[in-house]
MARLUM-578506 format. One record per residue (C-alpha): residue in three letters; x, y, z. Coordinates in steps of 0.001 Angstrom, whole numbers, plus 500000, padded with zeros to 6 digits. Example, Ala and Ser with C-alpha at 12.3 -4.5 7.8 and 13.67 -1.06 7.14 Angstrom:
BEGIN
ALA512300495500507800/SER513670498940507140/
***
This chain:
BEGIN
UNK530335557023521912/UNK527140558522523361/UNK523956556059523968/UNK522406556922520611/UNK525076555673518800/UNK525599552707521301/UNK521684551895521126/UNK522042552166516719/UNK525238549574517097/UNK523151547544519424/UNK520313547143516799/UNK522573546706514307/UNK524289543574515551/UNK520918542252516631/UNK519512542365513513/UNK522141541054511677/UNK521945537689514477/UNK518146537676513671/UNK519257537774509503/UNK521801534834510417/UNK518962532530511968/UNK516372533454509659/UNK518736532402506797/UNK519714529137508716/UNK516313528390509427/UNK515238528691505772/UNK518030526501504584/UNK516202523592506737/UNK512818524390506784/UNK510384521824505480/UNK509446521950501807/UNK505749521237501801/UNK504748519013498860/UNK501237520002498398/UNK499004517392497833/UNK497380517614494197/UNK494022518399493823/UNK491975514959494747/UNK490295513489492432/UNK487135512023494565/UNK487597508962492258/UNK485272506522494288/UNK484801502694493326/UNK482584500219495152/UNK483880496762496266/UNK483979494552499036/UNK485272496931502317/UNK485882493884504683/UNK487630491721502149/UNK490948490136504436/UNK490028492686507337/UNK490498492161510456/UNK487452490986513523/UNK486575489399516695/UNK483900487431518260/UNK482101487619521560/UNK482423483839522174/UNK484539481378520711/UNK483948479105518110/UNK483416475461518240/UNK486573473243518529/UNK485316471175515751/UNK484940474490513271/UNK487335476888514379/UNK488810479575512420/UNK492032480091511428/UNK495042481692511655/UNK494567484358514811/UNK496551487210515385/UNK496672489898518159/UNK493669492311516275/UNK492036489652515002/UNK490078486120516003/UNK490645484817512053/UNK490610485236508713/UNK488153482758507445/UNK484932485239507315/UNK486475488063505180/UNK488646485692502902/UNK486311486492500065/UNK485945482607499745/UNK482465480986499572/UNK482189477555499864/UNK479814475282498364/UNK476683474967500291/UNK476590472305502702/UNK479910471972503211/UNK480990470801506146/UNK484020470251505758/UNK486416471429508517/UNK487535474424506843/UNK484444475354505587/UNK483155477891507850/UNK483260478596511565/UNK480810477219513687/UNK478970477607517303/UNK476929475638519200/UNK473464476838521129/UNK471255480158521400/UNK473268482525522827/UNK473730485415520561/UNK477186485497518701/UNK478544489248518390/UNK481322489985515358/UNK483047493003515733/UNK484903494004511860/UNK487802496475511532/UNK487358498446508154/UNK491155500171509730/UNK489506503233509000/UNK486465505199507593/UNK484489503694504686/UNK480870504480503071/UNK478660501471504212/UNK475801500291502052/UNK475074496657502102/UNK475799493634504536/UNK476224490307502772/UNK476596486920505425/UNK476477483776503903/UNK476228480630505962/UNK475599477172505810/UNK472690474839506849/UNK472871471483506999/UNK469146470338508733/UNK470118466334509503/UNK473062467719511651/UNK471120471055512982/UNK472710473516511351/UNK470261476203510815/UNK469784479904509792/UNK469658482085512527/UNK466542483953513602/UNK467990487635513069/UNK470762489593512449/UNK471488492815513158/UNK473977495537512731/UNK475630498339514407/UNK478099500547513304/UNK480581503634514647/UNK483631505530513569/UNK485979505505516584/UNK486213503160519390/UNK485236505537521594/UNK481696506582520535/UNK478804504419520959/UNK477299502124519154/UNK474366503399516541/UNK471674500942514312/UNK473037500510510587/UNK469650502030508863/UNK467655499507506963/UNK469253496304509082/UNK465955495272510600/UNK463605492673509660/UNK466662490438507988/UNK464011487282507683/UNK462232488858504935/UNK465819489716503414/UNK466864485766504188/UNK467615484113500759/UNK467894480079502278/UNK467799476225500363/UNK468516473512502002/UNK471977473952501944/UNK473009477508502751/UNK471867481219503593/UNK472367484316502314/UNK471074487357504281/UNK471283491031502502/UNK470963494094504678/UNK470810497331502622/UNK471688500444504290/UNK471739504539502798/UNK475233504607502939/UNK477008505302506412/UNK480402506462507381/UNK481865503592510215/UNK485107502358510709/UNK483452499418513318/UNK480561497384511757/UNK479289494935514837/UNK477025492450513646/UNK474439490676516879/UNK473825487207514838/UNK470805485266517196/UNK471152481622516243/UNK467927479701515378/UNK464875479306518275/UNK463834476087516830/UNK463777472788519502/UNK465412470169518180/UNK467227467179519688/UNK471346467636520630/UNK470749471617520373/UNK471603474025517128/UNK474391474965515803/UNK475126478456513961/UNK477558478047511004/UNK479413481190509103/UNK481039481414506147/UNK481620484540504579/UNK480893488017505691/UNK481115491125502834/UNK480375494595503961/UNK480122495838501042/UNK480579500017499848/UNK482299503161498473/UNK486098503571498514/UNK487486506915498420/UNK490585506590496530/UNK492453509731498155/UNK495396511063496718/UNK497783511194499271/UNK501552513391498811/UNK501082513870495393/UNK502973516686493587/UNK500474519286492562/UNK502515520242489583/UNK504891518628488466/UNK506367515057488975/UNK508975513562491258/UNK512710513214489538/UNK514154510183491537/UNK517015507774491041/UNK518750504467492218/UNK522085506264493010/UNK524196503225493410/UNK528226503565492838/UNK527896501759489860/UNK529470503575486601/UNK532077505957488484/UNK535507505806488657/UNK537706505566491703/UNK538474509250491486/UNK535030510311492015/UNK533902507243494553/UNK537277507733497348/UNK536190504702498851/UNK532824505315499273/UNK529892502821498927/UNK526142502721498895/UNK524400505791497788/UNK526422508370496116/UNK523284510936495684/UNK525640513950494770/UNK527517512014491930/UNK524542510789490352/UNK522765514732490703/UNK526353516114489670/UNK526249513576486508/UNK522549514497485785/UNK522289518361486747/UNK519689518505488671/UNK518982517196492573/UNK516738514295493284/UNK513750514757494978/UNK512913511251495758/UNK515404508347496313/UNK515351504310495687/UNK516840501761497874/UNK515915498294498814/UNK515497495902502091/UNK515437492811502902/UNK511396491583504357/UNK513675489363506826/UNK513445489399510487/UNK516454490849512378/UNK516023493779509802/UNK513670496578511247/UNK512775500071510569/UNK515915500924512371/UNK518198499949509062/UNK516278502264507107/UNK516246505318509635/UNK520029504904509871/UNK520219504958506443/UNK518248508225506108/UNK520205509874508842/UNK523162508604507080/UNK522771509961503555/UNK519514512077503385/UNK519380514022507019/UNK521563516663505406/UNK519261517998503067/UNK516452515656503983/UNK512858517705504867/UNK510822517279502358/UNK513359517703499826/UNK514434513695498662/UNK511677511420499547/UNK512646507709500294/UNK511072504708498105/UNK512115501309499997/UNK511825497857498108/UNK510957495586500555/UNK512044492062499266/UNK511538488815501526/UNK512885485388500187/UNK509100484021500856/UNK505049484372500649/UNK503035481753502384/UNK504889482589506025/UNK503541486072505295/UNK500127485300504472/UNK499785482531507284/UNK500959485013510027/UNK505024483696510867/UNK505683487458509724/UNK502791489261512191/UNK505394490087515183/UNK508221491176513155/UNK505608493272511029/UNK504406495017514414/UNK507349496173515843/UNK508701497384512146/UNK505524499566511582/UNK505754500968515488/UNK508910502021515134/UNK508019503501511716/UNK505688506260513263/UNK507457506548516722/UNK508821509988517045/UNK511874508787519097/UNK512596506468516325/UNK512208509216513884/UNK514226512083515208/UNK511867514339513536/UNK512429512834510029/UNK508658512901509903/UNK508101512443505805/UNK506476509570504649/UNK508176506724503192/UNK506981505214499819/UNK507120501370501099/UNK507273499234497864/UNK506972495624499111/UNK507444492421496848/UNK507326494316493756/UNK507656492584490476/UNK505131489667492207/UNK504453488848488449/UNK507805487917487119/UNK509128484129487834/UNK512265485312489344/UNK511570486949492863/UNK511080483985495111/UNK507577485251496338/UNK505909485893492896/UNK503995483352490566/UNK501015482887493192/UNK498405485511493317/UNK495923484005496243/UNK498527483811498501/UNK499944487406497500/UNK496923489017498294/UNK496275487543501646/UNK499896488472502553/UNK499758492094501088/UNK496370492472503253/UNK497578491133506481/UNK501118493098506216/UNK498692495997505607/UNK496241495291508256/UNK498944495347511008/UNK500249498434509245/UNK496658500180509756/UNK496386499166513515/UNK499806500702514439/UNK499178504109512605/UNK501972503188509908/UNK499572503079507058/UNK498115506707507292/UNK501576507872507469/UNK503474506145505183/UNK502784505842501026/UNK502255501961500464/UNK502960501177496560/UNK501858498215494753/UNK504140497682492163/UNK503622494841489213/UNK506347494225486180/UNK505280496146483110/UNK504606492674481985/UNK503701489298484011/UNK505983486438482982/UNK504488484241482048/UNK502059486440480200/UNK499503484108480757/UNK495721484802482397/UNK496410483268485795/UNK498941485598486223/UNK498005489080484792/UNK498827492003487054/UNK495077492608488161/UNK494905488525489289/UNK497658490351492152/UNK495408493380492911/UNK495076493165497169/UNK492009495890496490/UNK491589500043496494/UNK491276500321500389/UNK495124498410500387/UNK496766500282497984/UNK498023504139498197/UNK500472504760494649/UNK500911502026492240/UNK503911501511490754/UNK505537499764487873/UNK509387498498487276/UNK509955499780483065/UNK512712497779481592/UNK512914496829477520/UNK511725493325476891/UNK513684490931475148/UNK512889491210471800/UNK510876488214471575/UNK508981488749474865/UNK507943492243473266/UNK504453492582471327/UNK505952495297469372/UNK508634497420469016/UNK507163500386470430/UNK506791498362473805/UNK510489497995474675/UNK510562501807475056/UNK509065503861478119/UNK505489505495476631/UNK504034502285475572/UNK505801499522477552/UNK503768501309480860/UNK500840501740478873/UNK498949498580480178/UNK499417499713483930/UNK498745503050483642/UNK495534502844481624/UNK494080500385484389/UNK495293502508487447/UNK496828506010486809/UNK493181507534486177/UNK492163507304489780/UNK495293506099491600/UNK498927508076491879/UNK501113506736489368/UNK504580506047489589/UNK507978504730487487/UNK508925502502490853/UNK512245501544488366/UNK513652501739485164/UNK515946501969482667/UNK517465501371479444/UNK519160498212478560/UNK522185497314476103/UNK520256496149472996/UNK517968499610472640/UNK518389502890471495/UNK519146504348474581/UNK518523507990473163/UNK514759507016472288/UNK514378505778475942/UNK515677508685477363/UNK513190510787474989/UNK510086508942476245/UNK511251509000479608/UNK510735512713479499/UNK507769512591476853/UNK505634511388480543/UNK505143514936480965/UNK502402515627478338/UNK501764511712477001/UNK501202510196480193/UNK500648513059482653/UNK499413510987485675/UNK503419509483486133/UNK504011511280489134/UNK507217510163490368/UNK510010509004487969/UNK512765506629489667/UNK516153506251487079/UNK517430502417488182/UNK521316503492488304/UNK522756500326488045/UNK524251497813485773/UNK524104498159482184/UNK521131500429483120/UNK523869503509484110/UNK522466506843482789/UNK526712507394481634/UNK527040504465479715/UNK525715506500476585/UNK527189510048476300/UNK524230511217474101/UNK521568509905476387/UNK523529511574479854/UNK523297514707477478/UNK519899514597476822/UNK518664513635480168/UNK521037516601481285/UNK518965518854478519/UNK515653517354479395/UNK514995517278483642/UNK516291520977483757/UNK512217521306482955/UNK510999522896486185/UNK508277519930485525/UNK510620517962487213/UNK510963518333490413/UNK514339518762492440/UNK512539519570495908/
***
């Protein structure tokens, strides 16, 4: 064979090697979801409301704040609580004694639109507590730049709204990007016997929220499932247990893009459970082809909200975003924790105060360890608070738009007596309270659901499907698998789902 030919054989067999890896790498390169367009949907409300701060000097012993944690001195000046004025009660406010100037350094966790400073205090002349003499403000976006004036924060005695009982000082600003809002407070001058004393009660930074849409589908919506080994025989199962993915996609047609399981909020149970259980059934076919939804489910709510959960919640979000952890399973994960907080039978539900101030502190920690700008955090309600009483409505749970990324909702048929209609035990109307509060500027999701025995389970799986041009914000769909909820137990139903989610709509990666 002469070189010519040897040099042709050569570049044959190299480019059929380069054909061989190019195909391999295509099989596992990462499927970009593109984010939908955003919608710029931007609400006001309260920025600092449960956020994190510290002081320059510590509080007296006698009115200390409460509940510390490592990124933060308390939580009694952003608890969105007021208390009556002159109130001196010992969990009132938080209080220091003489002139030197008290700096309060707040952690919006990331970049908000500033307009107005609210800081309510107390005054109480017989025991000199007094108004200060001035406040003002400072703000920046990263730690690392330097402090600049918040426009319009000068001059706060002419702003000073005071009786004999309390303050209220409003600082009005143009509207400032910060992430860092450091307030220099200067206790009163005025000489009086036994020295002055400065006492705080609520601070509200008040602004814009961007409500970004963050690894949302820009056509289409996710098709997701419980795929528990519920509803198969032992044929199909050999043995196994857990998540049988292919069964449920053979049964259905059509492969998952997103995936439900659930975890125990317990200590002893990290982020490590739920990256061996994505190595173990999703690393396969896992980049950016099935997306993971986790239910996070403790047993309790007041440890949360009072801090017993802080450590375990630090080392759970660092080794959420640590690459070693990871093993390049980069995606984010749509964390889903104490879901159904309306509904009497989860043992943390029934008590929205406490809900909220354990949703924002879990968060909180979240945001200083880089987990929540990775990771999708879903706020998901029952379609329908039991008891359906006032106290206990869905919004009453609501930790605020800077807390929440998707919001979710579990769709199951009410009993027939629980059900204001008949129209509400089936998919298009029984979400319809949820998603016309939330779905028009947040992502929307079917966190759960499913048919039950005593429905038409045809109907259901009709109006599951109808989502795509009745309720077109539903962006991810997640079948519950399980119980008398299996998609099998009704052949025409498995025949029409079959039919239906063959809709490109529908998304299998």
């Amino acid at each position: 064979m002469n070189r010519a030919a040897l040099c042709f054989v050569f570049l044959v067999f190299v480019l059929r090697v380069m054909g061989q890896e190019s195909a391999s790498i295509t099989k596992t390169q990462k499927t970009t979801v593109y984010d939908a367009e955003d919608k710029g949907s931007v609400t006001a409300g309260n920025l600092s409301a449960g956020k994190f701060y510290r002081f320059s000097r510590k509080p007296d012993q006698i009115y200390p704040d409460t509940m510390p944690c490592r990124w933060s001195d308390g939580t009694k000046l952003t608890d969105e609580i007021i208390s009556p004025g002159g109130d001196l009660k010992r969990d009132a406010g938080v209080a220091w004694k003489g002139r030197t100037a008290v700096e309060i350094v707040i952690d919006l966790g990331r970049l908000q639109t500033l307009e107005t400073i609210r800081v309510n205090g107390t005054i109480q002349n017989q025991l000199n507590v007094l108004a200060p003499d001035k406040v003002t403000v400072f703000v920046k976006q990263t730690e690392r730049d330097k402090w600049k004036s918040f426009e319009g924060h000068n001059g706060p005695n002419e702003r000073m709204q005071a009786d004999v009982n309390s303050f209220n000082i409003l600082l009005k600003g143009d509207g400032v990007k910060s992430r860092y809002v450091k307030l220099l407070i200067k206790p009163s001058s005025r000489k009086v016997q036994g020295g002055v004393m400065l006492m705080l009660d609520e601070i509200s930074l008040l602004g814009k929220i961007k409500n970004t849409w963050r690894s949302v589908p820009a056509n289409g919506c996710f098709h997701g499932a419980f795929p528990t080994s519920v509803g198969y025989s032992k044929e199909e199962l050999a043995g196994r247990k857990g998540m049988v993915i292919d069964l449920f996609e053979k049964q259905v047609g059509k492969q998952l893009s997103m995936v439900l399981w659930y975890q125990g909020m317990a200590k002893g149970r990290g982020f490590s459970e739920i990256q061996q259980l994505r190595e173990k059934y999703l690393k396969e076919n896992y980049n950016g082809i099935r997306h993971l939804s986790v239910g996070w489910l403790p047993k309790e709510l007041k440890p949360i909200a009072t801090g017993a959960y802080d450590d375990f919640f630090a080392d759970y979000f660092k080794d959420s975003v640590d690459p070693a952890v990871l093993k390049d399973m980069d995606d984010p994960i749509w964390i889903r924790p104490m879901n159904e907080f309306n509904g009497g039978w989860v043992p943390y539900g029934l008590d929205p105060v406490t809900f909220v101030k354990a949703w924002r502190r879990m968060y909180n920690i979240a945001e200083q360890l880089g987990a929540a700008a990775h990771h999708i955090f879903v706020w998901s309600p029952n379609y329908l608070s039991f008891p359906d009483k006032d106290w206990n409505k869905m919004e009453k749970y609501y930790p605020g738009d800077q807390y929440v990324d998707w919001v979710g909702i579990s769709s199951y048929p009410p009993g027939k007596k629980a059900a204001k209609s008949e129209a509400m035990r089936y998919p298009l109307e029984n979400i319809a309270e949820a998603y016309d509060k939330y779905a028009h500027y947040k992502p929307f999701m079917i966190s759960e659901g499913g048919f039950s025995a005593d429905i038409d389970p045809v109907r259901w799986v009709r109006e599951w499907f109808e989502f795509k041009t009745k309720r077109p914000n539903v962006k991810a769909v997640i079948w519950e698998n399980h119980n008398d909820r299996v998609i099998s137990r009704s052949d025409e139903a498995l025949k029409l789902y079959r039919e239906m989610v063959q809709d490109e709509y529908w998304l299998a990666n």
